[in-house]
C-alpha angles and dihedrals in degrees: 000000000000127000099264085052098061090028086067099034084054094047087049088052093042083053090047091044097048089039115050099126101057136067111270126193121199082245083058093053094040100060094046086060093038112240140110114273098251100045084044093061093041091055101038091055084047093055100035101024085227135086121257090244091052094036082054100040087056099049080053093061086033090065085037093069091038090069100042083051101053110007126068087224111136122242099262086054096051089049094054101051094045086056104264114134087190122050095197083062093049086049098047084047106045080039088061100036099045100020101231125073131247106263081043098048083056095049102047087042090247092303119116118203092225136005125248107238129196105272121263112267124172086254095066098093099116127101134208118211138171155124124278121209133200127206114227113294142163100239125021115203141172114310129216112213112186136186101227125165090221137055083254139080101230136113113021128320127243085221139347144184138195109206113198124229093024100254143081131034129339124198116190104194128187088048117178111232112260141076127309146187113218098218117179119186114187128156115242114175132038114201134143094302093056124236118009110210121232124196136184130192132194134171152330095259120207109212107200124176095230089062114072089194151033120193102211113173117204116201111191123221132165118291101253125184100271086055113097117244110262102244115176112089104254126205121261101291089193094055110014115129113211128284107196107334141125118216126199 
């Protein structure tokens, strides 16, 4: 990606971030990075792997579970100053993303005791394997590895897993057919601003039921701006036992 590239996809998510509370078109977004319309929303989908409307849907509920994390504002007002006109819309929406509701993210502080998976069905027979990698960092802890149809963590996985210890093998076994996006989201470095998230993708990954298994790698690297807000509410990565995982 060259630097005009990122110099307009940076100018779009500056607009999104400043922005949260109003209504937002894709012209609005393209001519705040510069570019015509069609060639925006090309690029943007090349550096971020979403659309502008679902990169900035996502930094709305991002912000969404900010404030029910650290402020006393109510849920309608919540709703309100991350752009929603219906707050049974922004609760439908933040209920399906993060899998707990507004009033639950609050009361459990954001962590959720289990994850929802998609159900059991007889063509669930594949599994997804691989090795995931760290850069060098000053503190390695317990990695999430999830199966999502997007380039995003939202919504339930087909699968997950939590290795312990942050290094080594996963194997996420029972996968639906389709195609899925290996996402893998650790913390790495602890420094005066507390945790500093990591995150890995591979993929997509097509699950057939003539194949028993799919080798999908994950290298992590530090969460920069073009990455999507992880949006769905993850276990404890600091204390989480394993679901489903083998660690090497």
């Amino acid at each position: 990606m060259d630097h005009i590239v990122r110099q307009a996809v940076a100018r779009a998510i500056e607009t999104m971030q400043g922005n949260l509370g109003e209504h937002l078109t894709v012209d609005d977004l393209a001519r705040a990075a510069m570019f015509s319309k069609f060639h925006f929303t090309r690029i943007f989908l090349r550096a971020t792997g979403l659309s502008p409307g679902r990169f900035l849907s996502a930094l709305r509920l991002a912000e969404a579970k900010r404030l029910l994390a650290t402020t006393a504002s109510s849920v309608t007002e919540i709703s309100y100053q991350v752009g929603y006109n219906s707050v049974g819309t922004f609760s439908a929406r933040f209920s399906g993303s993060v899998g707990l509701s507004p009033t639950g993210f609050r009361r459990r502080r954001g962590r959720p005791d289990r994850l929802p998976e998609r159900g059991e069905t007889p063509e669930c027979t594949g599994t997804v394997r691989g090795r995931v990698s760290f850069p060098p960092v000053q503190q390695r802890g317990p990695v999430f590895v999830g199966l999502f149809p997007a380039r995003i963590a939202e919504g339930a996985p087909a699968r997950y897993a939590v290795l312990p210890g942050g290094v080594g093998y996963y194997a996420l076994t029972g996968v639906p057919e389709g195609s899925w996006y290996v996402i893998a989201c650790a913390y790495g470095v602890f420094d005066e601003r507390g945790p500093r998230a990591l995150t890995g993708l591979s993929g997509p990954v097509t699950v057939q039921p003539e194949v028993t298994a799919h080798l999908a790698d994950v290298g992590l690297r530090p969460r920069h701006r073009f990455d999507p807000p992880v949006l769905l509410a993850l276990p404890e990565l600091t204390l989480a036992p394993a679901h489903r995982a083998i660690a090497v």
